[in-house]
Backbone as CSV, one residue per row, in Angstrom:
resi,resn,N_x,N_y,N_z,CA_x,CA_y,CA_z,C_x,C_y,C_z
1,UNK,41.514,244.991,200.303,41.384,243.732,199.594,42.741,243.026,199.603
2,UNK,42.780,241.261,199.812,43.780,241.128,199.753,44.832,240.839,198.121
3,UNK,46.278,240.607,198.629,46.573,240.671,197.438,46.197,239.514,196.206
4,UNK,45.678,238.660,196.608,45.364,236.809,195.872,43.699,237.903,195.398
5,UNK,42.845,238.254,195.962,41.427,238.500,195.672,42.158,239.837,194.367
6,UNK,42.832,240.770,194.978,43.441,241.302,193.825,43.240,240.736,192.595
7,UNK,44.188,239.604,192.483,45.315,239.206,191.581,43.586,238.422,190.670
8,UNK,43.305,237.803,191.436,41.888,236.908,190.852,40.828,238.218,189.978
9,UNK,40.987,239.157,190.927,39.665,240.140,189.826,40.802,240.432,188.492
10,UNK,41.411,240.865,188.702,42.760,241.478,187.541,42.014,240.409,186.679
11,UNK,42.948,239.291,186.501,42.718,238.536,185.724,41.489,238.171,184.997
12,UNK,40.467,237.983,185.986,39.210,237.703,185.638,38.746,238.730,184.577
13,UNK,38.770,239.787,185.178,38.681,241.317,184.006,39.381,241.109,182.240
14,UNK,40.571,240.784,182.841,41.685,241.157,181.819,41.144,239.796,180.387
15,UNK,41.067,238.613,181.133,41.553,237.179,180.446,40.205,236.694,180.204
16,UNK,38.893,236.807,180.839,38.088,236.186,180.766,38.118,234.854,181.030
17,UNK,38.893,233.864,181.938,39.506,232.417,181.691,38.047,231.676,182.339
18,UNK,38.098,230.519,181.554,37.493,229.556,182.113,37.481,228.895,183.371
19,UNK,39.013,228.447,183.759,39.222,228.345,184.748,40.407,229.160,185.717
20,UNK,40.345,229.417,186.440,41.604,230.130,187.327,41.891,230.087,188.971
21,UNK,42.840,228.706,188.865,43.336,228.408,190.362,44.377,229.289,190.698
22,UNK,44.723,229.606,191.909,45.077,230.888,192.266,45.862,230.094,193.602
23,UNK,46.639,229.331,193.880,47.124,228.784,195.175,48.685,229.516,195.982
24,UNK,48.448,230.043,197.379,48.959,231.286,197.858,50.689,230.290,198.478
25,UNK,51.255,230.400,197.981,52.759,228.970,198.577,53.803,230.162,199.427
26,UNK,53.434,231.563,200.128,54.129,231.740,200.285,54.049,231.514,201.515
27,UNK,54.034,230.764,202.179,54.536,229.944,203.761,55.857,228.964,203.691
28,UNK,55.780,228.893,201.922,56.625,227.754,201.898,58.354,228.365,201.381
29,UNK,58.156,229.978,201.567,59.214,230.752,201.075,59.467,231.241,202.425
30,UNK,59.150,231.534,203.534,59.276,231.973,204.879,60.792,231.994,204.565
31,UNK,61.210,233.067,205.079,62.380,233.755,205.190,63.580,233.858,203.878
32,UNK,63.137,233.212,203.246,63.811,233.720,201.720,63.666,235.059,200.882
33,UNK,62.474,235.419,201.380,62.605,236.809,200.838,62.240,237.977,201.989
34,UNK,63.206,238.954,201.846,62.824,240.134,202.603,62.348,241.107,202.423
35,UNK,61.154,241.183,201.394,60.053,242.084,201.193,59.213,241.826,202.838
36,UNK,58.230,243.076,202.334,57.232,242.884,203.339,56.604,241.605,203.326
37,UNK,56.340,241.435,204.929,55.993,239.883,205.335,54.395,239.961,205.475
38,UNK,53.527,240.274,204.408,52.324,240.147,204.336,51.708,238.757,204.335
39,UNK,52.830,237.844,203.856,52.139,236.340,203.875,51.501,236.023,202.264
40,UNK,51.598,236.972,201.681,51.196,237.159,200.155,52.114,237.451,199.248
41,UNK,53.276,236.899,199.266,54.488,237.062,198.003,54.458,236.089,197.118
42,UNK,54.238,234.660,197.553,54.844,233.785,195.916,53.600,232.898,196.095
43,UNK,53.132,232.669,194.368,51.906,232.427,194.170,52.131,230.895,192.952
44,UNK,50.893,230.129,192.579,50.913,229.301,191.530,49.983,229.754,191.138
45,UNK,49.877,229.744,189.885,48.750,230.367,188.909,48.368,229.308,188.094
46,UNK,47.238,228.762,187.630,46.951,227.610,186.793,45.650,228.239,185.990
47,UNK,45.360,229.276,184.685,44.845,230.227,183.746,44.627,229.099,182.762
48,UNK,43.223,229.155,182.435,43.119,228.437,181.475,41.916,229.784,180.916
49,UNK,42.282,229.769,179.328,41.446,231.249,178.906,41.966,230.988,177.024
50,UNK,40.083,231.331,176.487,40.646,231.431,175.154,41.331,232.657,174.629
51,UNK,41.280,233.347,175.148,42.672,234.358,175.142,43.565,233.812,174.728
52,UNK,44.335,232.981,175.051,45.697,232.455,174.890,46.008,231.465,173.488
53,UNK,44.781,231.822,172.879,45.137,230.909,171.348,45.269,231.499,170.494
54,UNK,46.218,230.698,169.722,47.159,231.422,168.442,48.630,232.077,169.368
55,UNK,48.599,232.330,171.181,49.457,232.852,171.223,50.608,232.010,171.774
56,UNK,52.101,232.554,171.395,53.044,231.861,171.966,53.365,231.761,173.757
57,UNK,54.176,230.745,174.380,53.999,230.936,175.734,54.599,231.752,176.447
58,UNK,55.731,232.845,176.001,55.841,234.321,175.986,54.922,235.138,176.428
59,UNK,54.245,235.015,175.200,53.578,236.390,175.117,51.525,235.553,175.888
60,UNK,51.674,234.698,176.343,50.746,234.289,177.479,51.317,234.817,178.667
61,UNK,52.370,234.851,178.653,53.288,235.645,180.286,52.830,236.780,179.956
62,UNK,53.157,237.427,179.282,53.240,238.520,178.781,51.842,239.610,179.269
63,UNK,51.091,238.738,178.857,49.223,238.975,178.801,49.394,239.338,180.694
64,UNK,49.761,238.049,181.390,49.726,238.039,182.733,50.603,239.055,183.682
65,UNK,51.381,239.275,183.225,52.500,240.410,183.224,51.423,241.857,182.898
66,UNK,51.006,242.144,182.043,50.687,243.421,181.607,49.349,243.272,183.141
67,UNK,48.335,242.525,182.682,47.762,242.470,183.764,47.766,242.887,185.493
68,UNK,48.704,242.152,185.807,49.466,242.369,187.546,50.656,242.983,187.113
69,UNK,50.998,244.262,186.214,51.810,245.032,186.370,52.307,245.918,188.061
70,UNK,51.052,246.107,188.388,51.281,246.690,189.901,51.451,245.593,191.048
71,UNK,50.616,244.343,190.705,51.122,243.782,191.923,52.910,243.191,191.813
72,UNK,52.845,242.580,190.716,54.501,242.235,190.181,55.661,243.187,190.432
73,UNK,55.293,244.398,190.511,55.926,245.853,190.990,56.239,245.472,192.185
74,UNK,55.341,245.068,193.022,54.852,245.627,194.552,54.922,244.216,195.355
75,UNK,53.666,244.004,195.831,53.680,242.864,197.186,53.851,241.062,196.158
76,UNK,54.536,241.019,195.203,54.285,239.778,194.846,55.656,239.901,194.146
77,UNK,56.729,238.831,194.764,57.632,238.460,194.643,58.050,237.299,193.521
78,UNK,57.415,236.459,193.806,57.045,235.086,192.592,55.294,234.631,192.177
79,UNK,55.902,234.521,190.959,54.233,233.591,190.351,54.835,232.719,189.629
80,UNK,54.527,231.644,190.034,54.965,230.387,188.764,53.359,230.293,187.987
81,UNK,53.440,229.974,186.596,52.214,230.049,185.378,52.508,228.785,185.363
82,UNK,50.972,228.254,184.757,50.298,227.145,184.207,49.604,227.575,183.328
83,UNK,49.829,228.155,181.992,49.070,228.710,181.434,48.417,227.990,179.950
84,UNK,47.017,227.808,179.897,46.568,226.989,178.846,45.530,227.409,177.990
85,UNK,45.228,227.415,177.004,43.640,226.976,176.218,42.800,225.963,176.772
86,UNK,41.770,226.297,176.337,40.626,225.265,176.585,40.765,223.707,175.597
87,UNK,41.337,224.130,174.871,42.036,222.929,173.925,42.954,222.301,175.232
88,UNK,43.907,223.248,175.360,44.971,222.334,176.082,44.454,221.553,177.116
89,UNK,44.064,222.507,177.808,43.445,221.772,178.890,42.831,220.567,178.965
């Protein structure tokens, strides 16, 4: 499985989100990082989930972090968050 279909069940499991764009930018890091060149290192994440109410935007990382503990370890170098409520949104 790849690492983005990964990263999408994780979450889906973990967060329950309403919505969750998942867009793969690492073509646009080509040769900045020298991990393995799977083509799957730096990601945008845009999580929208009532999970995330009442909580600070910390500990919404935090949630996403505990989640992709192994991929964040491993084949995934960057994730930039967009992380919201259904309010926010």
């Amino acid at each position: 499985m790849s690492v983005e279909h990964t990263i999408k069940d994780k979450l889906s499991a973990a967060l329950s989100p309403s919505v969750l764009e998942l867009e793969n930018e690492s073509q646009q890091h080509a040769g900045h990082f020298q991990g393995e060149l799977t083509g799957e290192t730096h990601f945008a994440l845009l999580l929208v989930a009532a999970a995330f109410e009442g909580k600070t935007r910390v500990q919404r990382h935090q949630m996403v972090n505990q989640a992709l503990k192994e991929e964040l370890a491993g084949p995934v170098h960057a994730l930039r968050m967009r992380l919201m409520t259904p309010d926010e949104a």
